[in-house]
N, C-alpha and C positions, 0 to 999 in steps of 0.2 A: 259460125256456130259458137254457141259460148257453153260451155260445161258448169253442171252444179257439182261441184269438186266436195263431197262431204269427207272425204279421206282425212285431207289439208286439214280442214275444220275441228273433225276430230280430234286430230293430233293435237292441238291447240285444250281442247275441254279438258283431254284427259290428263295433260300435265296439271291442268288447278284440279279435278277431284286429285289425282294422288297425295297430293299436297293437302288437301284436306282430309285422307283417308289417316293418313301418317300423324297429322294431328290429332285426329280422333282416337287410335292407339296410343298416341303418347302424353298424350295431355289428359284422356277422360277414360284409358283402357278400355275404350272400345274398338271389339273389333267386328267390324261389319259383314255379314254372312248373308249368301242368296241360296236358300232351298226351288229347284226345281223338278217339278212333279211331271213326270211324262208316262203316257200310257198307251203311244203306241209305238211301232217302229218303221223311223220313217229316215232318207236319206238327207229332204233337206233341213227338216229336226234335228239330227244330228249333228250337221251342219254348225247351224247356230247354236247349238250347244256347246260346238269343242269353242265355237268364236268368244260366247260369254267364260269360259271356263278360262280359255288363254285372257281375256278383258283383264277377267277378276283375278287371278293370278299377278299380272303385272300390278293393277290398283291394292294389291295386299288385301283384295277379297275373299272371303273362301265362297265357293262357288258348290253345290253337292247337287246331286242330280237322283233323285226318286222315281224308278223306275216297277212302276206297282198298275196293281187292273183299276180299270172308273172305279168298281166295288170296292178297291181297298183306300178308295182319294175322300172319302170322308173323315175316316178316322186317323189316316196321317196328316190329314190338315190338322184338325184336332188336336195332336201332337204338337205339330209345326208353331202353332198358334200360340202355343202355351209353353212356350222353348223362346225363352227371354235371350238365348243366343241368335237366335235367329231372325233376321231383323225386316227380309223382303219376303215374299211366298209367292212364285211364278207355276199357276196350272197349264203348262205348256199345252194348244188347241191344234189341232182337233184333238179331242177323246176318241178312246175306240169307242166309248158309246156318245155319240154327240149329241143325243137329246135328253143327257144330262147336264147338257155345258150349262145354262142357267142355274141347277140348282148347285153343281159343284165349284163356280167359281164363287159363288155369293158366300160358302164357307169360311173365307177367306177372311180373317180380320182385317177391317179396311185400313188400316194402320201397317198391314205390311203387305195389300195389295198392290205392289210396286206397277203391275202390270193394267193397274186403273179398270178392270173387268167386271170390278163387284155394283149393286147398286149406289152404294156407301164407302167407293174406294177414296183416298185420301189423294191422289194422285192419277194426273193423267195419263192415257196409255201412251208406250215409251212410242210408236212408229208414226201417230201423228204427231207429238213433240218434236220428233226427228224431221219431218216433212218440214214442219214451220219452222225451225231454228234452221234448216237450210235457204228457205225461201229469205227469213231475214237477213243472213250473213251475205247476200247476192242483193242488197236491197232491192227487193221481187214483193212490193206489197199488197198484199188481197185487199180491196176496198168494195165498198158497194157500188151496182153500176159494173162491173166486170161481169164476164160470162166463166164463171167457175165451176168445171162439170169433175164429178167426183166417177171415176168408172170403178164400179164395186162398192158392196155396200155391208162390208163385213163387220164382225163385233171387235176385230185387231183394229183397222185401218179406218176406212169408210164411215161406221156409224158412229165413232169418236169423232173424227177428226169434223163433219160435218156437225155434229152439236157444239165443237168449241167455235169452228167459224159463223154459225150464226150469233153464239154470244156474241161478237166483236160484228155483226149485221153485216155478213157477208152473203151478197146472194149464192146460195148452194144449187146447181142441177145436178141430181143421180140419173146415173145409166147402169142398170143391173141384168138379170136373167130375164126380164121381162121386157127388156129395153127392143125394140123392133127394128129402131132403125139407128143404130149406133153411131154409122158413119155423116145422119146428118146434123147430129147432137156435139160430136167433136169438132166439123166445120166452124160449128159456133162460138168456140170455145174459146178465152183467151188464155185460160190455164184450165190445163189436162194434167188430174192425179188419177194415174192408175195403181189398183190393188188388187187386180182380179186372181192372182197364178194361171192364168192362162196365158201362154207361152205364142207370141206375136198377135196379139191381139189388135195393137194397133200400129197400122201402116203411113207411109209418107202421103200417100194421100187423102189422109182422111185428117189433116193437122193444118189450118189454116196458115199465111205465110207469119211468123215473128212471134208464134207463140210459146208458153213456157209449158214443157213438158217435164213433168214429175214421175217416173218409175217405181214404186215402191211394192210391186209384186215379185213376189217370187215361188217357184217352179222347177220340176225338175224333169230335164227333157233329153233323154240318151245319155245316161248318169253322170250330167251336166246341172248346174245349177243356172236357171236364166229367168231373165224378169219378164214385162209385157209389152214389152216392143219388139216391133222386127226390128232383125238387123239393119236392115235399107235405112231404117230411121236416121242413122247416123250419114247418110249421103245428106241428109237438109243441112246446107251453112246457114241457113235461117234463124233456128230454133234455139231459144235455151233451154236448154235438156242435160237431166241425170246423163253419168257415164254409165256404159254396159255395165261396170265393173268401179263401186269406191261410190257410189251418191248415196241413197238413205242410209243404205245400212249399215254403214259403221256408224252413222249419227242414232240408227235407232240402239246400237248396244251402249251407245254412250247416256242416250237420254234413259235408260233403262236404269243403270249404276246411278245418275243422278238420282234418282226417286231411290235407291237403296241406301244410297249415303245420306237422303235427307230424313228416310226412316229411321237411320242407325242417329242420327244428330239428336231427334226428338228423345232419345234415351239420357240425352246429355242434360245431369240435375245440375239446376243452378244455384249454389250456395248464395244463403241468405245473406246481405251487407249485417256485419257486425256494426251495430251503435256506439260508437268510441267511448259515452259515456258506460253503456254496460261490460263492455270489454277493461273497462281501467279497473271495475269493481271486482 
């Protein structure tokens, strides 16, 4: 079995952003801020909350957390928007009313949609980022001619990460709620991303033998946080496979902060070259 170790990886990105964060306060007094809009309450939400709040805290981010109803997430965008301190704007999903998620993320100016949700976001969402800078750090490459099945077909995971892989003509197969026969669709598979939050979803045998499996759900199951594999998964010395615990998701708070600090950089004016001869006059 070989692990996709995104921990290691991490620890790696996040020494150059701090390094670049530290420049940016000291060189152009910027300082880079993540507003996160939450409106419901949720354990594994929170979760990932305290994890960006401790990210941003070490990178010398400030990190605030906006905790209001779908009703009040128009006009605090609005705010947000127009608060030159604040440089990314994350509407944390689900909404307690989720058949506003279209029209309240698109509020978002796409300049600080760090979370890449909007139609006109400036930047890609941070958890398929995190998928593929793992796949690449493990030279794990998607080409055409593979059988790449995506299970789950969300607006986080799934239906990003599947519009950037066809850019680069990657054959995509989805397996979603309508999929019937799941287990004959991963047989096929030579790489399996899963984003379902359903909690063992897929089992040893339903994973052909030498394939790469991807984990990128997450779930919460006897107030437990777990992704979409069974346990058993981990008996295949086959597979290269996410660990239970350390593969996307710390790449996805890392690739998250990257799109915050490249928000915060575009702030950075760049003085005009002085003309020697008008400077001598």
């Amino acid at each position: 079995m070989k692990l996709l170790n995104g921990k290691e990886l991490a620890e790696f990105i996040a020494e150059r952003q701090a390094r670049e964060v530290r420049a940016l306060r000291q060189a152009h007094a910027i300082f880079p801020k993540l507003a996160i809009i939450v409106t419901v309450d949720n354990p594994v939400i929170d979760v990932y909350m305290r994890m960006k709040q401790r990210y941003g805290a070490d990178m010398l981010i400030d990190v605030d957390i906006h905790r209001i109803t779908t009703e009040e997430a128009p006009e605090a965008i609005k705010k947000l928007n127009e608060d030159d301190s604040v440089h990314g704007i994350i509407v944390q999903l689900p909404l307690s009313d989720p058949a506003r998620t279209d029209e309240i993320v698109s509020l978002v100016d796409p300049e600080k949609d760090v979370d890449g949700l909007g139609p006109a976001a400036k930047y890609d969402p941070a958890t398929a980022m995190a998928i593929l800078w793992l796949l690449s750090a493990y030279n794990i490459e998607l080409y055409k001619g593979q059988y790449v099945l995506l299970i789950g077909h969300g607006k986080l995971v799934g239906a990003p990460l599947e519009k950037i892989l066809l850019a680069s003509n990657v054959n995509v197969n989805i397996a979603d709620r309508e999929t019937t026969d799941l287990k004959a669709m991963t047989l096929e598979a030579d790489v399996i991303i899963t984003a379902t939050g359903s909690p063992a979803i897929l089992h040893p045998d339903m994973v052909k033998d030498g394939a790469v499996v991807v984990d990128a759900g997450v779930a919460s199951e006897g107030g437990k946080t777990v992704g979409d594999l069974a346990p058993e998964m981990y008996e295949r010395k086959d597979l290269t496979i996410t660990p239970a615990r350390g593969g996307v998701g710390p790449l996805t708070v890392c690739s998250l902060f990257e799109n915050v600090i490249q928000a915060a950089k575009r702030r950075v004016v760049v003085q005009p070259k002085v003309n020697q001869n008008e400077a001598a006059t």
